[in-house]
Biopython code that builds the backbone (N, CA, C, O; Angstrom):
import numpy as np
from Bio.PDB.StructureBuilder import StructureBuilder

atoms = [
    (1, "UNK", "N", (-11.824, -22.331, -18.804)),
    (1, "UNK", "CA", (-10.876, -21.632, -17.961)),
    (1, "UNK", "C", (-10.511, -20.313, -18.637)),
    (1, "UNK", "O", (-10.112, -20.101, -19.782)),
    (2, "UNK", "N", (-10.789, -19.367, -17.479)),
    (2, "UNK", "CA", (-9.951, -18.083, -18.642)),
    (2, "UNK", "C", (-8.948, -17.328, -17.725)),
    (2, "UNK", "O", (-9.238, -17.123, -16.546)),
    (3, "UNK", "N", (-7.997, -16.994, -18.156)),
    (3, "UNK", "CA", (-7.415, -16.081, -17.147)),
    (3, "UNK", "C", (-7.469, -14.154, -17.097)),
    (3, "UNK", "O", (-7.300, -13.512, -18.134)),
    (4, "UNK", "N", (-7.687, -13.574, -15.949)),
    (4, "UNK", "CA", (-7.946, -11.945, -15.941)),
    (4, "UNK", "C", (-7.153, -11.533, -15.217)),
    (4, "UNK", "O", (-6.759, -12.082, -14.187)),
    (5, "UNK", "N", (-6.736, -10.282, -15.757)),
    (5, "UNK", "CA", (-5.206, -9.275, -15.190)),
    (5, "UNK", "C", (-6.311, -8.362, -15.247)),
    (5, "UNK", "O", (-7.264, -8.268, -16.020)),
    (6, "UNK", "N", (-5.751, -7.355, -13.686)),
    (6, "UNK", "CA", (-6.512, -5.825, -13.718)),
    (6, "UNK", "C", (-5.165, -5.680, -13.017)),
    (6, "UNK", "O", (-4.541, -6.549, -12.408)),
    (7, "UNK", "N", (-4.657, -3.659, -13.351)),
    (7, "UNK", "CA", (-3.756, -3.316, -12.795)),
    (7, "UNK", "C", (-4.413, -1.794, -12.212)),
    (7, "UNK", "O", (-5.303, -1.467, -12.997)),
    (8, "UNK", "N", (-4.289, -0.937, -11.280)),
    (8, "UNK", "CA", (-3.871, 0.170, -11.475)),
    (8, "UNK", "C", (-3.152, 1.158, -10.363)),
    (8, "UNK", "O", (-2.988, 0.708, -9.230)),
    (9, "UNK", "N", (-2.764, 2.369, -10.644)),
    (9, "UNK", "CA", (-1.892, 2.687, -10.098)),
    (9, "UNK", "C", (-2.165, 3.710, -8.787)),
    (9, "UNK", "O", (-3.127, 4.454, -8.596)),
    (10, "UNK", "N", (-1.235, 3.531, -8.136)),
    (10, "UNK", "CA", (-1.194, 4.964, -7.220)),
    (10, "UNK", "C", (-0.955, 6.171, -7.353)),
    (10, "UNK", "O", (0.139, 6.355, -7.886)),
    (11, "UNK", "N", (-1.608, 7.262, -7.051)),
    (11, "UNK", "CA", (-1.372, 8.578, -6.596)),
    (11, "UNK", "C", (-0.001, 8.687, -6.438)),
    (11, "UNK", "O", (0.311, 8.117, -5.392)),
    (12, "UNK", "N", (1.215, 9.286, -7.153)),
    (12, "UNK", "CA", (2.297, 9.449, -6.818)),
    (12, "UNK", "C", (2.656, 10.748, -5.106)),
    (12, "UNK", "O", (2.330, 11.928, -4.978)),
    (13, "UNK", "N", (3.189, 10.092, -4.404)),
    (13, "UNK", "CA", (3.764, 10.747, -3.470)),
    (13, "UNK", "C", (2.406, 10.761, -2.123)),
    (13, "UNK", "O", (2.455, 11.653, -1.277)),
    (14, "UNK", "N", (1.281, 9.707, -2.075)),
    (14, "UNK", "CA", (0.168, 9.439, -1.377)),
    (14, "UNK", "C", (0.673, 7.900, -0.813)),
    (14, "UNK", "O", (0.900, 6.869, -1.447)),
    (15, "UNK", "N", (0.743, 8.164, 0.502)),
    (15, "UNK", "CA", (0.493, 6.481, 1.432)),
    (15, "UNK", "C", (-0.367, 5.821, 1.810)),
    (15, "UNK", "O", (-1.353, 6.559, 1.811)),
    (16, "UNK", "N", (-0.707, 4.645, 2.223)),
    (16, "UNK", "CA", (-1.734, 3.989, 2.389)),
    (16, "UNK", "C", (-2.216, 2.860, 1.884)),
    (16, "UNK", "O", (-1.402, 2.189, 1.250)),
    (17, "UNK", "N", (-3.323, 2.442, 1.978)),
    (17, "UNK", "CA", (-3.189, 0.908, 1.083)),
    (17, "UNK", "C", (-4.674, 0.628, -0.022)),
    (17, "UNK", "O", (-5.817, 1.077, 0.069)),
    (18, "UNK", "N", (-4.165, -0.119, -0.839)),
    (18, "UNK", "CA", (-4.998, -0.153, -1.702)),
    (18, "UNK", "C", (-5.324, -1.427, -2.169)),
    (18, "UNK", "O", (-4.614, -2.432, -2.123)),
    (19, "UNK", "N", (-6.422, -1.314, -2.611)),
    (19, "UNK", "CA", (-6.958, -3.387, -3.100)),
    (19, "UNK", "C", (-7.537, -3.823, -4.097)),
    (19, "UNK", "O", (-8.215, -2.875, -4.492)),
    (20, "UNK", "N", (-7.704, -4.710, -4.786)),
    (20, "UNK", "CA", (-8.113, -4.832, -5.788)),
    (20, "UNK", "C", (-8.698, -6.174, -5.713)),
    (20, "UNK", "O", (-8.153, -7.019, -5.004)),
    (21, "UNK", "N", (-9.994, -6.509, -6.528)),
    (21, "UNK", "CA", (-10.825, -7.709, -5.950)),
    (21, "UNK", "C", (-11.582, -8.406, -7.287)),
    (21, "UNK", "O", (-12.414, -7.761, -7.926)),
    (22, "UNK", "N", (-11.356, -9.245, -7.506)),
    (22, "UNK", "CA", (-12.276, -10.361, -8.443)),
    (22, "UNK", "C", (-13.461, -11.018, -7.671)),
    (22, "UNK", "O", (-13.497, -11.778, -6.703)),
    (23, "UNK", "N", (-14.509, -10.387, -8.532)),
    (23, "UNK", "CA", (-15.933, -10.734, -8.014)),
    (23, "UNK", "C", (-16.377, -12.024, -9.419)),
    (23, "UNK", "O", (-16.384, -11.706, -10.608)),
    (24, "UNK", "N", (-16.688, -13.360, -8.934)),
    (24, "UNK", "CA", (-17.407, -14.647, -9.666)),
    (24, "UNK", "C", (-19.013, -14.199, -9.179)),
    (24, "UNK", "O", (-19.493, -14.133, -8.047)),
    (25, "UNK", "N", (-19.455, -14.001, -10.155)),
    (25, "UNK", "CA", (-21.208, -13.765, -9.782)),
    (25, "UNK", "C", (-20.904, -12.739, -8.884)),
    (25, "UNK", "O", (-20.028, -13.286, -8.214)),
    (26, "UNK", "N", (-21.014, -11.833, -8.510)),
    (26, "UNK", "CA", (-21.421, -11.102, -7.073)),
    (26, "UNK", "C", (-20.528, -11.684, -6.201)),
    (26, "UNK", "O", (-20.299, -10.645, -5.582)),
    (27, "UNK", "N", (-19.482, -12.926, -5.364)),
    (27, "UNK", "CA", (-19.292, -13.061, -4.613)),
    (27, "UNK", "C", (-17.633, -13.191, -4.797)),
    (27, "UNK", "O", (-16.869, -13.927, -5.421)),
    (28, "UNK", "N", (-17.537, -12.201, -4.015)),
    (28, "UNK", "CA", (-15.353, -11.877, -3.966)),
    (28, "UNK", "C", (-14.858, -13.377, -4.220)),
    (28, "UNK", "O", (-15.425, -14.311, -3.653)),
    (29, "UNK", "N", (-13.759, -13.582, -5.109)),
    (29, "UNK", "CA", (-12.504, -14.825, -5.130)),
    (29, "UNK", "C", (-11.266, -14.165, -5.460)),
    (29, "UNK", "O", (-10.572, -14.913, -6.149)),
    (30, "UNK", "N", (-10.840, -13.293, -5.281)),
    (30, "UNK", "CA", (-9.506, -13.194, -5.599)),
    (30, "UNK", "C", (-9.413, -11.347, -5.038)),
    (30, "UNK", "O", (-10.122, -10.364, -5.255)),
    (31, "UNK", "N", (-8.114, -11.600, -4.221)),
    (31, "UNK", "CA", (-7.973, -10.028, -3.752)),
    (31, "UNK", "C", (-6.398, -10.021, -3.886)),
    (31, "UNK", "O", (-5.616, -10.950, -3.683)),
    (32, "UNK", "N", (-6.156, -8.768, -4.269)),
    (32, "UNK", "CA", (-4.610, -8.220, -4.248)),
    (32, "UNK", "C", (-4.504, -6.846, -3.234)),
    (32, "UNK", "O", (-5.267, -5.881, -3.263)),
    (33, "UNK", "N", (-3.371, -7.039, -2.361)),
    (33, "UNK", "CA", (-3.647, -5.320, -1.699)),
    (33, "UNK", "C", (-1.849, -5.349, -1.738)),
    (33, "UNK", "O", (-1.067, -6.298, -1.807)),
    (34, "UNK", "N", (-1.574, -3.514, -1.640)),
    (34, "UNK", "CA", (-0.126, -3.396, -1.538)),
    (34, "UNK", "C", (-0.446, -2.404, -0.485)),
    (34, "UNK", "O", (-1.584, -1.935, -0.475)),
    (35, "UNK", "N", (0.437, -2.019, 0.422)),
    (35, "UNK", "CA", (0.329, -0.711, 1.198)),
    (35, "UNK", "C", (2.088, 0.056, 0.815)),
    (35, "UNK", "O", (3.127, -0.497, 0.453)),
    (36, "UNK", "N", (1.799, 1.386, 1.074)),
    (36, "UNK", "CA", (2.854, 2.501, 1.170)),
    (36, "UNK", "C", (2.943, 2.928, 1.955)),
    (36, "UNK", "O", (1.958, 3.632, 2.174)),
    (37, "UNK", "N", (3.948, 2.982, 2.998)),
    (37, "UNK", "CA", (4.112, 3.751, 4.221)),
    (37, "UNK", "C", (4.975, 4.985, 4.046)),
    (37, "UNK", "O", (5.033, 5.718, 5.033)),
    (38, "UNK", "N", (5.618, 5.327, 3.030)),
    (38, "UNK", "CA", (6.559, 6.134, 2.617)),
    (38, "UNK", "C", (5.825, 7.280, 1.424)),
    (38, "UNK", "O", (5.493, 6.803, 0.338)),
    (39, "UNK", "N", (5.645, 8.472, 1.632)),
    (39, "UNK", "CA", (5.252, 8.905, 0.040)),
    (39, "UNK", "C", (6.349, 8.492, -1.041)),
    (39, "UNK", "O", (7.576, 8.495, -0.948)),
    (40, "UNK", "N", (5.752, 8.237, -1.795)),
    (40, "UNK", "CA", (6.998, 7.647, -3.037)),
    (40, "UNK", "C", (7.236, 8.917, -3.593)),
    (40, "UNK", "O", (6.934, 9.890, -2.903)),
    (41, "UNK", "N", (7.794, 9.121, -4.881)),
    (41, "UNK", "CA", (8.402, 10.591, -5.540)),
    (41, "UNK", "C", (7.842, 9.701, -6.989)),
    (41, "UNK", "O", (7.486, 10.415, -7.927)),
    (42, "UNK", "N", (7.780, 8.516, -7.138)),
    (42, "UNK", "CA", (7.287, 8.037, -8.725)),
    (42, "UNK", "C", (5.579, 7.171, -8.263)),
    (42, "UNK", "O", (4.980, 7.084, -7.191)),
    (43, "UNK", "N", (5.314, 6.737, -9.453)),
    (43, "UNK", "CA", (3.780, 5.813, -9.297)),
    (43, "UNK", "C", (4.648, 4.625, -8.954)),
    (43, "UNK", "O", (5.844, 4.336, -9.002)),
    (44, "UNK", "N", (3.006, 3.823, -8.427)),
    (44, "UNK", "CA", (3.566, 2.019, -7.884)),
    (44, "UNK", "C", (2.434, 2.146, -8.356)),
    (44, "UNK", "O", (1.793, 3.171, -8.588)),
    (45, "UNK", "N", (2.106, 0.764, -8.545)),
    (45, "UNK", "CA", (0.395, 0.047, -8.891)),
    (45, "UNK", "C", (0.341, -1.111, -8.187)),
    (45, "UNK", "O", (1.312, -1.668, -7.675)),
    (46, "UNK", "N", (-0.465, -1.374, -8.166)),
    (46, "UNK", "CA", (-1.136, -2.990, -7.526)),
    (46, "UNK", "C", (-1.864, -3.501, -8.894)),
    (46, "UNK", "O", (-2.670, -2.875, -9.582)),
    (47, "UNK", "N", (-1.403, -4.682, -9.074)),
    (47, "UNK", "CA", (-2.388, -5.975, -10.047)),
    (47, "UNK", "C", (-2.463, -7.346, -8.839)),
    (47, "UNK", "O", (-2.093, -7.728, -7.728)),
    (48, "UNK", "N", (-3.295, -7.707, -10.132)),
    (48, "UNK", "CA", (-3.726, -8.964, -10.049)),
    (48, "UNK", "C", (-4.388, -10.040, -11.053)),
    (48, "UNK", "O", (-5.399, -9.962, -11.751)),
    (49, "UNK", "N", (-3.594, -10.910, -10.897)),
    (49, "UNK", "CA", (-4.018, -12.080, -12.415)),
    (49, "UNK", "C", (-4.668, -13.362, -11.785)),
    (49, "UNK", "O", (-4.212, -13.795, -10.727)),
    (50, "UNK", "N", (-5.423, -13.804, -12.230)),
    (50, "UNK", "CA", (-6.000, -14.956, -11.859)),
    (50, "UNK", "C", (-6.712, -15.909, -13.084)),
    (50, "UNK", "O", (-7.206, -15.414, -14.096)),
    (51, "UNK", "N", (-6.677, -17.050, -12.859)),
    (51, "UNK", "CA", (-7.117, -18.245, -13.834)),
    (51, "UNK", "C", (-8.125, -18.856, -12.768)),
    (51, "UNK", "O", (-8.008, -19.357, -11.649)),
    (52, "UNK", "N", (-9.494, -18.497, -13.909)),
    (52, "UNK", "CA", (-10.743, -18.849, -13.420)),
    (52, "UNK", "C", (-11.677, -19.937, -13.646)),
    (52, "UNK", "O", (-10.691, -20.663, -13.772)),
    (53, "UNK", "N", (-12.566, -20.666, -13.801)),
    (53, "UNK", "CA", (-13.269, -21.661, -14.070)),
    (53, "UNK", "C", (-14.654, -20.804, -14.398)),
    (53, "UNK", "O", (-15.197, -20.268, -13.432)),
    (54, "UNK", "N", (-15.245, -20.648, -15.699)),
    (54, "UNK", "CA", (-16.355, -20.063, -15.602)),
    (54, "UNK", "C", (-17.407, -20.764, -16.766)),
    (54, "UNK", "O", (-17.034, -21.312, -17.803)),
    (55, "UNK", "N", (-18.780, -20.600, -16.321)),
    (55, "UNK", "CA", (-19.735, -21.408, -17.405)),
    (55, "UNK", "C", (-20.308, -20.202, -17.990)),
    (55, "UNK", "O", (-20.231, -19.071, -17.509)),
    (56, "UNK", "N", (-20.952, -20.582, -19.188)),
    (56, "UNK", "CA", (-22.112, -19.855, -20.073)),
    (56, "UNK", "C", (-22.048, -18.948, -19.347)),
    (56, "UNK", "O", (-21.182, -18.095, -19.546)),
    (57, "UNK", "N", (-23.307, -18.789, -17.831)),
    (57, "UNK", "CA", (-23.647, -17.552, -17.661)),
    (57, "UNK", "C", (-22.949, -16.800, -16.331)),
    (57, "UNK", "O", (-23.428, -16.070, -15.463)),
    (58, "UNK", "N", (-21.734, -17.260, -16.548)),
    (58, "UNK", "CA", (-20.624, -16.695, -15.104)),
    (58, "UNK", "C", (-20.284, -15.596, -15.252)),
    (58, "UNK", "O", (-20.359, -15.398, -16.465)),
    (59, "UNK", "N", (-19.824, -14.418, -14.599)),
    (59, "UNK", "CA", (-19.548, -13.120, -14.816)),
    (59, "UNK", "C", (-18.839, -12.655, -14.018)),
    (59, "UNK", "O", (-19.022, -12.833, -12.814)),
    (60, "UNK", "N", (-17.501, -11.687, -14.683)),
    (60, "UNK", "CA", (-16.523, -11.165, -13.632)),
    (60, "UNK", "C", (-16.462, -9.784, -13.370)),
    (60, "UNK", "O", (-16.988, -8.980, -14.140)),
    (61, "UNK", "N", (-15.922, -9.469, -12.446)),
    (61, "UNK", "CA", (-16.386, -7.677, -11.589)),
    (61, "UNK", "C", (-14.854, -7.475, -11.118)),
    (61, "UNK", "O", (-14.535, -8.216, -10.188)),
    (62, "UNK", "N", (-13.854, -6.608, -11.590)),
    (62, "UNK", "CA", (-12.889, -6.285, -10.579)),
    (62, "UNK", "C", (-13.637, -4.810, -10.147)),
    (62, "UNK", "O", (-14.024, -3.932, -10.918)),
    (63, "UNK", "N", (-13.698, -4.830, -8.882)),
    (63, "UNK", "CA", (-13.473, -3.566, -7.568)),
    (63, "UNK", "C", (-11.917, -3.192, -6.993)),
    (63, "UNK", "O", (-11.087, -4.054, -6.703)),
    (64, "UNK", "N", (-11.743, -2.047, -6.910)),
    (64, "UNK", "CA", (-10.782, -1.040, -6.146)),
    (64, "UNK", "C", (-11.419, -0.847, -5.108)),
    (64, "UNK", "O", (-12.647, -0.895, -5.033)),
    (65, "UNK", "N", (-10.379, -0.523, -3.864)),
    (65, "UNK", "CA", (-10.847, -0.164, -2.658)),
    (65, "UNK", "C", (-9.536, 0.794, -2.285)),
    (65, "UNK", "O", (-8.459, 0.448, -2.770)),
    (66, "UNK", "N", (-9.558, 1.402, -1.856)),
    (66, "UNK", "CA", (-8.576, 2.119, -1.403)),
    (66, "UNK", "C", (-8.438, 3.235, 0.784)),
    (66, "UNK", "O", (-9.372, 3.965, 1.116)),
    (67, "UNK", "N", (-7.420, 3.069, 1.573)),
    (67, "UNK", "CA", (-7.557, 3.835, 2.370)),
    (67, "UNK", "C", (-8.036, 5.115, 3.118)),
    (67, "UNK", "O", (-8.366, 5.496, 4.241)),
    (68, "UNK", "N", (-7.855, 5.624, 1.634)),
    (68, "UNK", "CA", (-8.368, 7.092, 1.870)),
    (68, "UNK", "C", (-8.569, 7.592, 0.082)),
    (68, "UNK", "O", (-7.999, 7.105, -0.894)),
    (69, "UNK", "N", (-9.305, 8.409, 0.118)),
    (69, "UNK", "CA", (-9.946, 8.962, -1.276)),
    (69, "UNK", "C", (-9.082, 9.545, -2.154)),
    (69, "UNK", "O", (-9.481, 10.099, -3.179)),
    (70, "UNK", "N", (-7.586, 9.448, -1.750)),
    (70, "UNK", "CA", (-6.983, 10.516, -2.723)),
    (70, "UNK", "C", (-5.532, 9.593, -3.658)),
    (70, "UNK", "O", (-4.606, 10.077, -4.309)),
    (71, "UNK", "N", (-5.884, 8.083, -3.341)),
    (71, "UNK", "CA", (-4.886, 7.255, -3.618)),
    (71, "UNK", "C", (-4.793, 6.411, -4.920)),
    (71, "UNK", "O", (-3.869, 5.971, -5.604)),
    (72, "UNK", "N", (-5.883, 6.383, -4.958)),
    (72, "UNK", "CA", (-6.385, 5.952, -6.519)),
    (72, "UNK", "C", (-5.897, 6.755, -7.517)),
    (72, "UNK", "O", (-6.750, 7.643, -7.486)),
    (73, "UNK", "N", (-5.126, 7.074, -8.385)),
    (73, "UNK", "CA", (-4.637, 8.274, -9.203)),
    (73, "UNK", "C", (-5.721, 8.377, -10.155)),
    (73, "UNK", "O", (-6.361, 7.401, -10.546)),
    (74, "UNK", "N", (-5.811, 8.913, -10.321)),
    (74, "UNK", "CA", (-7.372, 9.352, -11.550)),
    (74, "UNK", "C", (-6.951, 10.273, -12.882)),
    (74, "UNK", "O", (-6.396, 11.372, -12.869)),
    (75, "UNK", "N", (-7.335, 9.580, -13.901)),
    (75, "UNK", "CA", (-6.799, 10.366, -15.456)),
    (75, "UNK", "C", (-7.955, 10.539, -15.872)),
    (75, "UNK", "O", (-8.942, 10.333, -15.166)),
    (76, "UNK", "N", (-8.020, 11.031, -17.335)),
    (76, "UNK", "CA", (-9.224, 11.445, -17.682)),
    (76, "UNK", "C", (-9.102, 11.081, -19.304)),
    (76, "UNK", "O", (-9.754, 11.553, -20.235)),
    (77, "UNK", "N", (-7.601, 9.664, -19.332)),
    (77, "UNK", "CA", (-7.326, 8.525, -20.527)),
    (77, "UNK", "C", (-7.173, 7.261, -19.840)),
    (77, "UNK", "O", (-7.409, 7.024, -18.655)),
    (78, "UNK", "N", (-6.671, 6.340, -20.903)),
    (78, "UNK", "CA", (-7.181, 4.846, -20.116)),
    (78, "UNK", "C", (-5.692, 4.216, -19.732)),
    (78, "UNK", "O", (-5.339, 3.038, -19.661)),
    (79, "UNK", "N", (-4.798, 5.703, -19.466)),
    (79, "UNK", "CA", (-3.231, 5.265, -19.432)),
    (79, "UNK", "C", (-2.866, 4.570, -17.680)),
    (79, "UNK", "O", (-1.653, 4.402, -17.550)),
    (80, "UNK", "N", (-3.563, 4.230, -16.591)),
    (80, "UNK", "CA", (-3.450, 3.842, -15.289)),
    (80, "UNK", "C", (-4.423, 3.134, -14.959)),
    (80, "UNK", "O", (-4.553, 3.038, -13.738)),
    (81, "UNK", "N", (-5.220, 2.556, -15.614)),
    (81, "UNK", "CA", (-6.134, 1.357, -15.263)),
    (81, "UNK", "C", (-6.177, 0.205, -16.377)),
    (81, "UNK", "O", (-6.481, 0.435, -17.548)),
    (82, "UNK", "N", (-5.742, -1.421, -15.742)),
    (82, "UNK", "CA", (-5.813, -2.254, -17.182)),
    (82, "UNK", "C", (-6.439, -3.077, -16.583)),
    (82, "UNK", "O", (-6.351, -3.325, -15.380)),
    (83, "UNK", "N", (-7.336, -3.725, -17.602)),
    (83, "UNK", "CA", (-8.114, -4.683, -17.037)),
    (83, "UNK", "C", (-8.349, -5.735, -18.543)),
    (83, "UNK", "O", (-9.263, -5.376, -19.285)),
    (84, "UNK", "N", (-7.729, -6.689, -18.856)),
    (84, "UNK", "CA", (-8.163, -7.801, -19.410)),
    (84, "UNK", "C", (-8.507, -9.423, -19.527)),
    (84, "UNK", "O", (-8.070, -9.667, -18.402)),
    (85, "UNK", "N", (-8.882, -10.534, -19.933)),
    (85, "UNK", "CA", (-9.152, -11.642, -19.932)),
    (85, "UNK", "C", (-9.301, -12.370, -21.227)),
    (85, "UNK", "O", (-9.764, -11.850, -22.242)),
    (86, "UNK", "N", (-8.805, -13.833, -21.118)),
    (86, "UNK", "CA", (-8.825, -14.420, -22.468)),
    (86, "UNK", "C", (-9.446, -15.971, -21.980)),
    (86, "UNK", "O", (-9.388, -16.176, -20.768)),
    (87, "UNK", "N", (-9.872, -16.769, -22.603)),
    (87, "UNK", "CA", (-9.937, -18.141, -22.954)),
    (87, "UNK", "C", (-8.679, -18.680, -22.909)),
    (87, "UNK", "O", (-7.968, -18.247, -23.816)),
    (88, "UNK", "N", (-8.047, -19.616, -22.045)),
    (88, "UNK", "CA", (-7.405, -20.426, -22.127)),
    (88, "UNK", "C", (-7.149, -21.823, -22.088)),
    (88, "UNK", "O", (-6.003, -22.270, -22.114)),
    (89, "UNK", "N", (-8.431, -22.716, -22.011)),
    (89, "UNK", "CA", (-8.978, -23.589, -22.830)),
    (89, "UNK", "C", (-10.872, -24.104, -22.515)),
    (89, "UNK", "O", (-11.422, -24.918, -23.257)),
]
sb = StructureBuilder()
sb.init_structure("model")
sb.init_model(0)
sb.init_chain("A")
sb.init_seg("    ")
for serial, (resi, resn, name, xyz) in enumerate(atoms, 1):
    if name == "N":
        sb.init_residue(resn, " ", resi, " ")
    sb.init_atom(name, np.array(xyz, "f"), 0.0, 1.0, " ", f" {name:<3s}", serial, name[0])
structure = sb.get_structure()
């Protein structure tokens, strides 16, 4: 069993909705979405944590999806995207 957190954030002052997806092998198990109908004036993010069942040769994929192209906030450090996983037994 292991459990995986991915977070990241929004485009401050951009509406719309955004998603985030745990891929087992190639095939989606776990989705998070938030929407904004309001431009905000600060960041929001969307995560998602999940506790998985995986063997030897199992493999995990988080994907972003987002409404429109400008919502995803984009840096060019690793300060708005987290993505980790551990063994938990």
């Amino acid at each position: 069993m292991y459990t995986f957190y991915a977070r990241h954030w929004f485009t401050a002052g951009q509406t719309g909705t955004i998603w985030l997806y745990f891929y087992r092998n190639g095939s989606q198990i776990k989705e998070s979405r938030m929407s904004i109908s309001s431009a905000p004036g600060d960041y929001f993010n969307v995560q998602l944590t999940s506790t998985i069942f995986l063997s030897a040769t199992n493999y995990i994929e988080v994907y972003g999806q987002s409404s429109s192209g400008s919502i995803f906030h984009v840096s060019t450090t690793a300060f708005h995207t987290e993505f980790s996983g551990f063994m938990v037994c």
